[in-house]
TITORNU-970742 format. One record per residue: residue number from 1; residue in one letter; chain; x, y, z of N, C-alpha, C in turn. Coordinates in nm, 2 decimals. Layout:
residues N
+-----+---------+--------+--------+---------+--------+---------+----------+--------+--------+---------+--------+
! num ! residuo ! cadena ! n.east ! n.north !   n.up ! ca.east ! ca.north !  ca.up ! c.east ! c.north !   c.up !
+-----+---------+--------+--------+---------+--------+---------+----------+--------+--------+---------+--------+
! NUM !       A !      A !      X !       Y !      Z !       X !        Y !      Z !      X !       Y !      Z !
...
+-----+---------+--------+--------+---------+--------+---------+----------+--------+--------+---------+--------+
END
This chain:
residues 67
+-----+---------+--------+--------+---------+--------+---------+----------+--------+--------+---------+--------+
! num ! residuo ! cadena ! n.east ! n.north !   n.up ! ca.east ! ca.north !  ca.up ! c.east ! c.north !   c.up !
+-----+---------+--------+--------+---------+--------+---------+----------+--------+--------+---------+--------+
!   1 !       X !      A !  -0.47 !   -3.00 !  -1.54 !   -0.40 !    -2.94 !  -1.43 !  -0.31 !   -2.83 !  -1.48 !
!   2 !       X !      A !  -0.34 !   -2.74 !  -1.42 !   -0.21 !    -2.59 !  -1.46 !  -0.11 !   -2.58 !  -1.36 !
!   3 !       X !      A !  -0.02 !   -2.51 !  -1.40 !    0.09 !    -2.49 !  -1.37 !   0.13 !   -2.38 !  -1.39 !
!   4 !       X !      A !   0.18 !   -2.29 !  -1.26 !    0.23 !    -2.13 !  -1.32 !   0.34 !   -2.11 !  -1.25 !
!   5 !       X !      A !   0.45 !   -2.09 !  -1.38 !    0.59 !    -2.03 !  -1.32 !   0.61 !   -1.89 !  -1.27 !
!   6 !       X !      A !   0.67 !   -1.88 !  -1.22 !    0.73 !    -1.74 !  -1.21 !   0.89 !   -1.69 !  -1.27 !
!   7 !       X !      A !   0.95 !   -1.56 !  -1.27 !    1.05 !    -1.53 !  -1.29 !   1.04 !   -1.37 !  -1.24 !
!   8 !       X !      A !   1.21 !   -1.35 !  -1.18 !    1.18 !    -1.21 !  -1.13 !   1.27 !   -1.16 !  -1.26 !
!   9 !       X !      A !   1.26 !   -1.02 !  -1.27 !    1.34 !    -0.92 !  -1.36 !   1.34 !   -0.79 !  -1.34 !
!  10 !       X !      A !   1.46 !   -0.70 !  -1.39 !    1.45 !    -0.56 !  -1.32 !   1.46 !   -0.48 !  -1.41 !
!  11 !       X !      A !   1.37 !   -0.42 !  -1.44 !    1.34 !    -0.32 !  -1.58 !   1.42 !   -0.20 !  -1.56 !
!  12 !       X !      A !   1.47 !   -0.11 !  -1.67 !    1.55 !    -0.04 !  -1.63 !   1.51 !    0.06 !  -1.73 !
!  13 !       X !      A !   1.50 !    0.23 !  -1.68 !    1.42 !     0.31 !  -1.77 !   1.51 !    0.45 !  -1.71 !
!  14 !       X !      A !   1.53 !    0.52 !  -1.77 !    1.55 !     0.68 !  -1.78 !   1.41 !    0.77 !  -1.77 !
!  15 !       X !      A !   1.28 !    0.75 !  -1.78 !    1.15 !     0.80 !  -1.75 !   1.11 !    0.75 !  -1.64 !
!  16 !       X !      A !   1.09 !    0.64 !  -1.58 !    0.94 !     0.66 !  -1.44 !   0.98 !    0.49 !  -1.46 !
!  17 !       X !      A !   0.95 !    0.46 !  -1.30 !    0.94 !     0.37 !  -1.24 !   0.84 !    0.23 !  -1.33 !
!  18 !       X !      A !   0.73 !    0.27 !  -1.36 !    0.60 !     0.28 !  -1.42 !   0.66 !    0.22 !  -1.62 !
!  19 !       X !      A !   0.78 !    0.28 !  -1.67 !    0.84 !     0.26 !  -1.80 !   0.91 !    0.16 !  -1.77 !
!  20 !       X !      A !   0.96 !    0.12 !  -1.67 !    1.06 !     0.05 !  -1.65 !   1.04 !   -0.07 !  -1.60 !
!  21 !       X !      A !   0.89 !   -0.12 !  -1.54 !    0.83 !    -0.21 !  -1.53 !   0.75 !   -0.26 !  -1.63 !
!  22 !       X !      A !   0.71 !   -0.13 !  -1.76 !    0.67 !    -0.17 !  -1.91 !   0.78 !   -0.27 !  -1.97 !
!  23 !       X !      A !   0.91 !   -0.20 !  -1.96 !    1.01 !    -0.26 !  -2.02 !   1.05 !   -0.40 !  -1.99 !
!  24 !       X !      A !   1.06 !   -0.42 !  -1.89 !    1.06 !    -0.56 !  -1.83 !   0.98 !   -0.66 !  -1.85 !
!  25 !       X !      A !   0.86 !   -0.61 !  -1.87 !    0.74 !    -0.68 !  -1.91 !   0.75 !   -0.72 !  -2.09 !
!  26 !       X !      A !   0.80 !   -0.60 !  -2.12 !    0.76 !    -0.61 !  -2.29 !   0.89 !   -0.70 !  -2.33 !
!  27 !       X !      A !   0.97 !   -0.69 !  -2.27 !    1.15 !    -0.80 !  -2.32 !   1.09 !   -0.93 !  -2.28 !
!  28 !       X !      A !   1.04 !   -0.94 !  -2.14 !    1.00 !    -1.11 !  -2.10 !   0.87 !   -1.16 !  -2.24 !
!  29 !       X !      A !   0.77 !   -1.06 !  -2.26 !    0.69 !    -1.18 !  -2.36 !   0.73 !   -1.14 !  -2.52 !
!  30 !       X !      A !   0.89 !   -1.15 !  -2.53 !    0.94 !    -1.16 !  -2.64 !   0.97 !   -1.34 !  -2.61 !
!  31 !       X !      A !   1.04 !   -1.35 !  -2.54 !    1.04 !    -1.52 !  -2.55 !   0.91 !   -1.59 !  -2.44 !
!  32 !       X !      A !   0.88 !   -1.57 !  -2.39 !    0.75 !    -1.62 !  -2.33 !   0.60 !   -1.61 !  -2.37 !
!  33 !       X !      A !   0.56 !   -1.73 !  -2.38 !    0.40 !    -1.73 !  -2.35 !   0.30 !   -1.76 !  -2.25 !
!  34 !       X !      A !   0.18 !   -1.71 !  -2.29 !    0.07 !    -1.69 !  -2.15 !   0.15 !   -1.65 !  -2.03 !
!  35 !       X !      A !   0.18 !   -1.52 !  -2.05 !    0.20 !    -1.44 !  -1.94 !   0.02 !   -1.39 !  -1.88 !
!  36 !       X !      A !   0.05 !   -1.40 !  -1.76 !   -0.10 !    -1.39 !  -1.68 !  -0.08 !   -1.24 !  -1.61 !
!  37 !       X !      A !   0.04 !   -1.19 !  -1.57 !    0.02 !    -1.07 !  -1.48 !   0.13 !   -1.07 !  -1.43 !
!  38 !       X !      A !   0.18 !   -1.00 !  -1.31 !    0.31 !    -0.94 !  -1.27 !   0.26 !   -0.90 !  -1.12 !
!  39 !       X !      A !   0.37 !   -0.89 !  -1.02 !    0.40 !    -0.79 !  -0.88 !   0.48 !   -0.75 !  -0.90 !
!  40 !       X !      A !   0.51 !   -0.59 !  -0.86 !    0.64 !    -0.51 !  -0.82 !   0.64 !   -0.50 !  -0.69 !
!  41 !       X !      A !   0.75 !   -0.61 !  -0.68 !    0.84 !    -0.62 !  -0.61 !   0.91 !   -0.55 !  -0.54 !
!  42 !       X !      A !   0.97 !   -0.44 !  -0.62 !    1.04 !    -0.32 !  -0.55 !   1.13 !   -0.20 !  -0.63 !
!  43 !       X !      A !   1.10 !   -0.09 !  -0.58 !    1.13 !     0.01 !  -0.69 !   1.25 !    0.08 !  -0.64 !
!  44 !       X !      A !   1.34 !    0.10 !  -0.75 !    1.52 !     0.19 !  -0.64 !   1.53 !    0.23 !  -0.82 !
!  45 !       X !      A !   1.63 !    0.37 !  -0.76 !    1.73 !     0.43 !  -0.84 !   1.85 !    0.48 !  -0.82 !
!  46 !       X !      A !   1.90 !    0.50 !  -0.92 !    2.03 !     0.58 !  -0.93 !   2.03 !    0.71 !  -0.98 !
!  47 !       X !      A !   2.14 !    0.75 !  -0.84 !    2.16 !     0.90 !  -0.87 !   2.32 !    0.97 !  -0.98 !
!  48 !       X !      A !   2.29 !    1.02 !  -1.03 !    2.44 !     1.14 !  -1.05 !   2.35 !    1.27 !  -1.07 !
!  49 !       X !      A !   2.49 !    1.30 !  -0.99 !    2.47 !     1.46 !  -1.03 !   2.41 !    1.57 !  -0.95 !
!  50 !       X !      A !   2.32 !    1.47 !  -0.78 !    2.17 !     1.49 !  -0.73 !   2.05 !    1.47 !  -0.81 !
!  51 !       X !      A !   2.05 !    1.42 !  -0.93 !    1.92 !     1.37 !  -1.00 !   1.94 !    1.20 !  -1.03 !
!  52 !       X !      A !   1.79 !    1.18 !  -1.06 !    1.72 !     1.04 !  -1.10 !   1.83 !    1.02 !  -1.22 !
!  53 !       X !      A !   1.94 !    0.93 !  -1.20 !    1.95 !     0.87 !  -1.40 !   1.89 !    0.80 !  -1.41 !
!  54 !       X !      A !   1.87 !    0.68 !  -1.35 !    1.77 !     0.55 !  -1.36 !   1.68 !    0.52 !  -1.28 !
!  55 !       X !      A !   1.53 !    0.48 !  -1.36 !    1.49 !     0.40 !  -1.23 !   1.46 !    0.26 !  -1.26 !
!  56 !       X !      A !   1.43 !    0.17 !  -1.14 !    1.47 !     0.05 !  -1.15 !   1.36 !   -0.01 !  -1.08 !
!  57 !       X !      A !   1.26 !   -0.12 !  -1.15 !    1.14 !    -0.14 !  -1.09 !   1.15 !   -0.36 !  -1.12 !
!  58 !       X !      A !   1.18 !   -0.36 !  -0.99 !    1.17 !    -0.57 !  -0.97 !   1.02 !   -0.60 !  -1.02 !
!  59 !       X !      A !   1.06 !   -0.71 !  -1.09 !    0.88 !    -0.77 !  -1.10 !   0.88 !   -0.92 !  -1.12 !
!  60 !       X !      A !   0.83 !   -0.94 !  -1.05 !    0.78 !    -1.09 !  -1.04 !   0.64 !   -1.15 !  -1.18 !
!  61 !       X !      A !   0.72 !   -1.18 !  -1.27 !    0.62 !    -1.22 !  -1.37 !   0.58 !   -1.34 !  -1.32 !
!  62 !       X !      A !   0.43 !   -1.37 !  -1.41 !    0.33 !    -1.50 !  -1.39 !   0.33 !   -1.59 !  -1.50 !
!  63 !       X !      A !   0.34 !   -1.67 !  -1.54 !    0.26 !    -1.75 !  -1.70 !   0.25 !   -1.86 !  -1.71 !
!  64 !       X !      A !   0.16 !   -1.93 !  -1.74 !    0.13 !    -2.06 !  -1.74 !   0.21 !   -2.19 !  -1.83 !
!  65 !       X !      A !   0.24 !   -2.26 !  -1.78 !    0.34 !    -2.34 !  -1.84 !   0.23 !   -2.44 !  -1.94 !
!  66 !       X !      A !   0.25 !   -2.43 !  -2.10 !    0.17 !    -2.53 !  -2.15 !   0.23 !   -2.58 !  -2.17 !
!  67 !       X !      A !   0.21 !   -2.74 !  -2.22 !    0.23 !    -2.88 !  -2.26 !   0.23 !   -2.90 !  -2.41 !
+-----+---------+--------+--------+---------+--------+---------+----------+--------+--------+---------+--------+
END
């Protein structure tokens, strides 16, 4: 029988929406295993100045819980 958790997280990147959901991804399978895949959730940033400083991409990670 499998079992798959989830967890959300918000990646946080000075380049692209797209880095920032890398980054999220790449910190969570520092302590986790059998990661299966991801949804983005939802993408926002921060402004100064009238420009992008950050962008900020939610993701709902997947991975199977072993025994």
């Amino acid at each position: 029988m499998a079992v798959i958790k989830t967890i959300d997280l918000v990646g946080v990147s000075t380049e692209s929406w797209r880095d920032a959901a890398h980054k999220a991804l790449e910190e969570a399978t520092k302590t986790l295993r059998n990661v299966e895949g991801f949804t983005v959730l939802e993408t926002s940033a921060t402004v100064e100045d009238d420009d992008i400083s950050e962008y900020h991409t939610s993701i709902r990670i997947r991975f199977r819980i072993s025994r």
